[in-house]
C-alpha positions as a Markdown table, in Angstrom:
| # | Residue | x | y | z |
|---|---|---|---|---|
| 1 | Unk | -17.9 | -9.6 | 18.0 |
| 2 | Unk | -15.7 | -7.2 | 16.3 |
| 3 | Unk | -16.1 | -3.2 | 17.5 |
| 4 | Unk | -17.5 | -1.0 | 14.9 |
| 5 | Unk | -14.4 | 0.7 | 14.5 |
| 6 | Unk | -12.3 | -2.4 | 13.7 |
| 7 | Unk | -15.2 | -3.3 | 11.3 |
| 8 | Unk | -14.8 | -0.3 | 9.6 |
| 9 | Unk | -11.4 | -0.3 | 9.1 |
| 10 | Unk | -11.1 | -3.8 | 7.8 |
| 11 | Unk | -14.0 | -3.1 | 5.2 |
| 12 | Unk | -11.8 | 0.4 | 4.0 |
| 13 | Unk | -8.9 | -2.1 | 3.5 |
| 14 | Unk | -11.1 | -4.5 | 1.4 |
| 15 | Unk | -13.2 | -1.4 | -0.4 |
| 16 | Unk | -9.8 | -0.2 | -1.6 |
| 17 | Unk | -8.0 | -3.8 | -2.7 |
| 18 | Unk | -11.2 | -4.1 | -4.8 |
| 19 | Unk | -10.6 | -1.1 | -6.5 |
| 20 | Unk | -7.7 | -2.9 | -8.2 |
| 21 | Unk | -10.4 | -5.3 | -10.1 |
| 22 | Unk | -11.3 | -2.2 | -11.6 |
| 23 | Unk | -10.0 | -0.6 | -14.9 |
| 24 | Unk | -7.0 | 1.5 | -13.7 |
| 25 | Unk | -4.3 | 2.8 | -15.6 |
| 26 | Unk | -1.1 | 0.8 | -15.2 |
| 27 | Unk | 0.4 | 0.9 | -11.4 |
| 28 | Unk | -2.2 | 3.2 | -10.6 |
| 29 | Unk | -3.6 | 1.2 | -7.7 |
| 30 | Unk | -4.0 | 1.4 | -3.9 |
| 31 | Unk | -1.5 | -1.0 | -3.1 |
| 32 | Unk | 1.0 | 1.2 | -1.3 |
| 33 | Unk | -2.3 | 3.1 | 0.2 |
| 34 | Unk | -3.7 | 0.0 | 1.7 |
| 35 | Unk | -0.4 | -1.0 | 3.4 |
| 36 | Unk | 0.0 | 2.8 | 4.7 |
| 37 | Unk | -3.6 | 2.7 | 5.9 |
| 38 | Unk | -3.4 | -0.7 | 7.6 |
| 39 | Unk | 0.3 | 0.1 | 9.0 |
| 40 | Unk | -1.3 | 3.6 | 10.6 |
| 41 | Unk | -4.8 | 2.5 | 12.2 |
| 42 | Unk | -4.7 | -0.9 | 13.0 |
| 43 | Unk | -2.9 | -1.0 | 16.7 |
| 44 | Unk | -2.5 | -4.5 | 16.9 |
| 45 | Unk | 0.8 | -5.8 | 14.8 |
| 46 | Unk | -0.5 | -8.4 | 13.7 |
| 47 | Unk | -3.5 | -7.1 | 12.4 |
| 48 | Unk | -1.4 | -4.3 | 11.0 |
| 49 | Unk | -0.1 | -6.9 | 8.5 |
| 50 | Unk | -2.6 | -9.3 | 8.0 |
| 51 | Unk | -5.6 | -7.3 | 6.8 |
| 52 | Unk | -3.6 | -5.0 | 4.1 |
| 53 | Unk | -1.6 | -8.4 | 2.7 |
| 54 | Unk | -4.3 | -10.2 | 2.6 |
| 55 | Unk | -6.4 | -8.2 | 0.8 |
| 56 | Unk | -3.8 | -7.8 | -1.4 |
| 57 | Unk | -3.3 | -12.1 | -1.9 |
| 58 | Unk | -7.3 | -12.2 | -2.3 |
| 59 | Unk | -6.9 | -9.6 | -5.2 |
| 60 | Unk | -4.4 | -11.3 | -6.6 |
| 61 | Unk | -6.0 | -14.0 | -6.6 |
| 62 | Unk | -9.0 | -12.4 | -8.4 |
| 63 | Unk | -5.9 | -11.4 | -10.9 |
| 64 | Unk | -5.0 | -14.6 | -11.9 |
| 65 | Unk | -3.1 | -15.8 | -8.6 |
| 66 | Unk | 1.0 | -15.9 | -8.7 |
| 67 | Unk | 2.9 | -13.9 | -11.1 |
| 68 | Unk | 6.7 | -13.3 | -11.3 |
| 69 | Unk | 8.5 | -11.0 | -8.8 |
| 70 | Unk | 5.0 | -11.7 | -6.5 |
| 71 | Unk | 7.6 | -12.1 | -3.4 |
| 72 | Unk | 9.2 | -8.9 | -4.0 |
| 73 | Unk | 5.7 | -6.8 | -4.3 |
| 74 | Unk | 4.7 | -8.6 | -1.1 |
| 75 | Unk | 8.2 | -7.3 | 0.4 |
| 76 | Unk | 8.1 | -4.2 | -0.4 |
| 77 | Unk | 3.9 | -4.2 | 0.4 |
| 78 | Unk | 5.1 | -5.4 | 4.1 |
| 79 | Unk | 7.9 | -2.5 | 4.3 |
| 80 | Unk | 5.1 | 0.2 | 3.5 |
| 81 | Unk | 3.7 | -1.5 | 6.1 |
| 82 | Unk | 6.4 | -0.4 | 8.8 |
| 83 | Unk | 6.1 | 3.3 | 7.3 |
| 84 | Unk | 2.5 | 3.3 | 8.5 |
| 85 | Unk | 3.5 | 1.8 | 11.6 |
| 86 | Unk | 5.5 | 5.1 | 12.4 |
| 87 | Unk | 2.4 | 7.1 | 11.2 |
| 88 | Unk | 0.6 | 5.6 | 14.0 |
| 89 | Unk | 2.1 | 9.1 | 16.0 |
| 90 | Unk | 1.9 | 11.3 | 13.1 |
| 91 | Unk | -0.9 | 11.1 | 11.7 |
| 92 | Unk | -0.9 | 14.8 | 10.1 |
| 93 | Unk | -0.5 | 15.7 | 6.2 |
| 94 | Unk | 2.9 | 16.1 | 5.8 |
| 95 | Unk | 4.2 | 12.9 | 7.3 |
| 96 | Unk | 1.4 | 11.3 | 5.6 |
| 97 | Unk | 1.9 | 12.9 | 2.4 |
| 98 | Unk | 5.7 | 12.1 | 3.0 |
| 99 | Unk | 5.5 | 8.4 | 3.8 |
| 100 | Unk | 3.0 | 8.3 | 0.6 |
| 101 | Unk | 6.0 | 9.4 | -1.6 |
| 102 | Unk | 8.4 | 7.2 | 0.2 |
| 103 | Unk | 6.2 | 4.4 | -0.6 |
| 104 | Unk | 6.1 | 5.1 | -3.9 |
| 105 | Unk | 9.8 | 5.5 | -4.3 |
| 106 | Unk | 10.1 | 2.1 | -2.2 |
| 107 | Unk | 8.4 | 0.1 | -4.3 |
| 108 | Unk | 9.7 | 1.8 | -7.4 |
| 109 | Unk | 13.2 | 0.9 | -6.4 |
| 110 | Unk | 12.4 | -2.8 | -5.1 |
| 111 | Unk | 10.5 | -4.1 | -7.5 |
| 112 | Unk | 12.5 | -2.8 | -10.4 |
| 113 | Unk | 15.4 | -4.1 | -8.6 |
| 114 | Unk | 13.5 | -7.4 | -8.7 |
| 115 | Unk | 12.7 | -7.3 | -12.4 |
| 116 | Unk | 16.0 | -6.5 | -13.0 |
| 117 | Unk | 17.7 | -9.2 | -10.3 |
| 118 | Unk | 15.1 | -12.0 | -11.5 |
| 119 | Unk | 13.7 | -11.5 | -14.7 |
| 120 | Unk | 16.4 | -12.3 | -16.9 |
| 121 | Unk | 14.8 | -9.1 | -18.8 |
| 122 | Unk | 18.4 | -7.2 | -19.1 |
| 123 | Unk | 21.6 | -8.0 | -18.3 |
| 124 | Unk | 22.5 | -8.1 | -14.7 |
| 125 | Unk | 25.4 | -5.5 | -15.0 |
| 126 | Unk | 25.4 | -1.9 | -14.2 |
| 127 | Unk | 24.2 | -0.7 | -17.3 |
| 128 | Unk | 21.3 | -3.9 | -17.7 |
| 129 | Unk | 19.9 | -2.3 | -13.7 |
| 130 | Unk | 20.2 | 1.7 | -15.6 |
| 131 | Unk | 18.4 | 0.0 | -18.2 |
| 132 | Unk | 15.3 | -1.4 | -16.3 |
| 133 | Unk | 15.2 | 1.6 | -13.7 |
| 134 | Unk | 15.0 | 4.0 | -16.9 |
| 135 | Unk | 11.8 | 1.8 | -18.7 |
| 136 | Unk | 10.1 | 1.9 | -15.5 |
| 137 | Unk | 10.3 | 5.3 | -15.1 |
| 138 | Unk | 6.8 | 6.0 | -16.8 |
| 139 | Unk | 5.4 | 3.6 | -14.8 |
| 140 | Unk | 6.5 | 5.7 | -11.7 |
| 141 | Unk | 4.5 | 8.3 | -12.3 |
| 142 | Unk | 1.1 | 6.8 | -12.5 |
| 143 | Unk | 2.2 | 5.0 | -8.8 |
| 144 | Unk | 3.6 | 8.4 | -7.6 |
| 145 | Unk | 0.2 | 9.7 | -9.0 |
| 146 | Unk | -1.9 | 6.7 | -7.6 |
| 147 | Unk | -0.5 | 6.1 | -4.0 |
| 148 | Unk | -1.1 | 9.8 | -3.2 |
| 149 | Unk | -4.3 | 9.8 | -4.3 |
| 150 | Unk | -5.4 | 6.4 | -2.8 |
| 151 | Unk | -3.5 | 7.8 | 0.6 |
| 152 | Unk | -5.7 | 10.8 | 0.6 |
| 153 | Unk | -8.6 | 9.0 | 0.0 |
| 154 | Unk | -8.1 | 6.3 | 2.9 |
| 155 | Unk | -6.7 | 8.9 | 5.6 |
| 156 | Unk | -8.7 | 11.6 | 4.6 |
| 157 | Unk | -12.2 | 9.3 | 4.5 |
| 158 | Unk | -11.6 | 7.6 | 7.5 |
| 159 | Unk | -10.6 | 11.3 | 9.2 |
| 160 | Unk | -13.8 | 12.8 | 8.5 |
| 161 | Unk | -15.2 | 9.5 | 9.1 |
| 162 | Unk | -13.4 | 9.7 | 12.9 |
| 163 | Unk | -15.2 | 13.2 | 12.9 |
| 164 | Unk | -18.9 | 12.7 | 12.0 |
| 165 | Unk | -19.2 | 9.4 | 14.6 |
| 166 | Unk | -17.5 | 9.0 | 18.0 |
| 167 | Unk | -17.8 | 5.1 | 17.5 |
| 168 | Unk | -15.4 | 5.1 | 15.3 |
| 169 | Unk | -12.6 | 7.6 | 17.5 |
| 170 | Unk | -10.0 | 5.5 | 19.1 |
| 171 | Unk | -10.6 | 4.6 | 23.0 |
| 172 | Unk | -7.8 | 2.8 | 24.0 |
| 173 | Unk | -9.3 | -0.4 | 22.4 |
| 174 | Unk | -7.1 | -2.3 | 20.0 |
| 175 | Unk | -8.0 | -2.2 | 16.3 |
């Protein structure tokens, strides 16, 4: 049976990868959130990554299942992923807040460098990656927008969460 507090961070995971089946403006989603999260309370590895990316496949699924540059979101999704890892020892607000922004500017960079590297979209020459980085740009700003909200919304919840039910406080048990 799992323990209450593993339950409970499995089900935050889940709660927020739904949240991407909702109207949202574009790129405002919990994506990098989720992988923070998951990287940041889940002690076991492998739990670490499984729960966020697959929460992330089952809402793609829900999407409309593969779509182009898939392998580099999920890339990227697994690098905010080790972030969260090194939150796992700090989690305060300004490493929190700091590895939110990082994961923003992580995914902005690797998936635009995706679009750019496999789209056949522009021209792959300096001026064809200057090109894409500069039409994603206002797409930056809703996932800059996004990831810190979603981020302060998972930490935050699950803090005061951690704080009204000693259940839920970590014990030296895995999860």
């Amino acid at each position: 049976m799992l323990k209450p507090r593993l339950m409970v961070l499995i089900s935050i995971v889940l709660a927020a990868a739904l949240a991407r089946l909702m109207p949202h403006l574009p790129n405002m989603t919990p994506i990098a959130a989720i992988a923070l999260f998951g990287g940041a309370y889940f002690s076991d590895k492998r739990l670490a990554f499984l729960v966020p990316l697959t929460a992330l496949f089952v809402s793609d699924l829900a999407l409309g299942g593969y779509y182009p540059g898939m392998e580099v979101v999920y890339l990227s999704f697994g690098l905010i992923v080790c972030i969260g890892l090194w939150l796992q020892k700090h989690r305060t607000v300004l490493p929190i807040a700091g590895a939110a922004l990082a994961s923003s500017v992580l995914f902005f960079v690797l998936t635009n460098f995706g679009v750019w590297a496999f789209s056949g979209m522009y021209p792959t020459n300096l001026e064809g990656l200057i090109a894409c980085y500069t039409a994603a740009l206002p797409f930056f700003t809703n996932t800059l927008m996004g990831d810190l909200f979603y981020t302060a919304l998972l930490f935050g919840g699950f803090a005061l969460l951690e704080s009204r039910f000693a259940r839920l406080r970590e014990s030296g048990t895995r999860g």
